[in-house]
N, C-alpha and C positions, 0 to 999 in steps of 0.2 A: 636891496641887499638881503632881506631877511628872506624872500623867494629864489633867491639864486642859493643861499645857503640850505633853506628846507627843501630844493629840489637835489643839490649836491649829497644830500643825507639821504635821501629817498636813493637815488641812486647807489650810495653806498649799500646802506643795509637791503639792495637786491641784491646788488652782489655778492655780497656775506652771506643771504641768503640761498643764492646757487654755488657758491664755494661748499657751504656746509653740506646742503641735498648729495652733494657729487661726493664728499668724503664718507661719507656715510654708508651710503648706497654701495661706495666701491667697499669698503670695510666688510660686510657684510658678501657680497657677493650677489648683489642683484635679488632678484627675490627669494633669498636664503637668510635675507636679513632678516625680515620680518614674517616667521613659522606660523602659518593660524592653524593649523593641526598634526599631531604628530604621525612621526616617521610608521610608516607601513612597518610591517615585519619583517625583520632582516637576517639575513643568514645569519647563523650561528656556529661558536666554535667554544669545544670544552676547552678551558685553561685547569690546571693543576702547577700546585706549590705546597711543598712539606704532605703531601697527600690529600690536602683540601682542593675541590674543585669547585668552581662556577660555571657557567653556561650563560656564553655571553652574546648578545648581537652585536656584529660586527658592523660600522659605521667607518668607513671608510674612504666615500667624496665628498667634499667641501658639505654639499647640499645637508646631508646624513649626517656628518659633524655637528654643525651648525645648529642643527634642530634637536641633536642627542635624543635626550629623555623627555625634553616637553612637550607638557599635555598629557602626560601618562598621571592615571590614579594608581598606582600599587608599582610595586618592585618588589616580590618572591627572595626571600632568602637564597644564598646561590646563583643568582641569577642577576646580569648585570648589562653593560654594551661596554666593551671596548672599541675607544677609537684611534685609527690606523692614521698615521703620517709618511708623507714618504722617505723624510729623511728625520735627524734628530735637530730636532730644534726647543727653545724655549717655547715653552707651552701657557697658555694660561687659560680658564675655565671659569665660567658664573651659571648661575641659577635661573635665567630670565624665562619666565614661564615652568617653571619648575616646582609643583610642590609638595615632592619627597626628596624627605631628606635622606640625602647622599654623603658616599665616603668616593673619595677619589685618590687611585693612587697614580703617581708618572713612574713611567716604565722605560729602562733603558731599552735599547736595539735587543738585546739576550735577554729582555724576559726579567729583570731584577729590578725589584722596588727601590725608587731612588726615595720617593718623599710621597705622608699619607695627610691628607686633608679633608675636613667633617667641613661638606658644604650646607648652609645655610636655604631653606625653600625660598625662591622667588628673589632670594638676591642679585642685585645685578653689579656686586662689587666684583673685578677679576681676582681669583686667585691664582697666582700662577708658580710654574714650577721654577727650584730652586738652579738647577741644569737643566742642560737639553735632554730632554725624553724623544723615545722614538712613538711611542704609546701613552694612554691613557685609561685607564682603566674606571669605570662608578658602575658602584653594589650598593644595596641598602645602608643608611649610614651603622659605621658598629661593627661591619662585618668581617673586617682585619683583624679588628681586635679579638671579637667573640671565637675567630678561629685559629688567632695564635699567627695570623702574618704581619710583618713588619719589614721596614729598610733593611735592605742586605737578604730578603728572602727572593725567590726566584721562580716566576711561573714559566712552565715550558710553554712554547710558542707553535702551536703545529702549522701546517701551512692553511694560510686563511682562502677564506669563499672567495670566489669571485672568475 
């Protein structure tokens, strides 16, 4: 009995064990889950709001989402990556490999600040947005503040790279 139960268990937790590999793996997007180095350069697009601009890299497929800012040592005032969805959905965002600290804002479809969040380096807690966003916006953490943007302000959208 106690061989037929420790082999029933052994069977078990393989299975558990390729149930989880598989959720995982799909979650992430196949090798998009796990970034060992960051995103190349990527086109860029000026954003303006209230006459403040940034200069942003545009992150735009799964892969470029996924990986955002990690592994980057610095973030330039001004200078950010927005990333592109193709429709508006709830959003949510962590730090995993990440160790500058970020401010991130969600961005409806027209460019208007729904809600602003100070992320954490290396955290791998999700933050996510309050509504569906179409967009995502992260700058150096502070930098809403330091230039007077906020919920209800609005960056115009020119048309993106690609």
């Amino acid at each position: 009995m106690k061989t037929m139960h420790s082999a029933r268990a052994r069977i078990r937790a393989a299975s558990l064990g390729v149930l989880f590999f598989a959720f995982f793996s799909c979650t992430g997007g196949g090798s998009s889950a796990s970034p060992t180095g960051p995103n190349p350069s990527l086109p860029t697009v000026r954003l303006s709001a209230k006459g403040k601009e940034v200069l942003a890299e545009v992150a735009d497929t799964e892969i470029e989402r996924t990986r955002g800012l990690m592994f980057r040592k610095s973030l330039d005032a001004g200078k950010g990556m927005l990333f592109v969805f193709e429709s508006d959905q709830k959003l949510a965002f962590w730090m995993k490999n990440t160790s500058i600290p970020l401010s991130l804002a969600y961005l409806s479809s027209d460019g208007t600040i729904l809600q602003i969040l100070d992320l954490k380096p290396f955290s791998e807690e999700p933050r996510p947005s309050e509504r569906s966003a179409r967009y995502a916006l992260e700058v150096p953490q502070g930098w809403f503040s330091s230039v007077g943007l906020g919920p209800g302000d609005t960056f115009e959208i020119p048309p993106l790279p690609r």
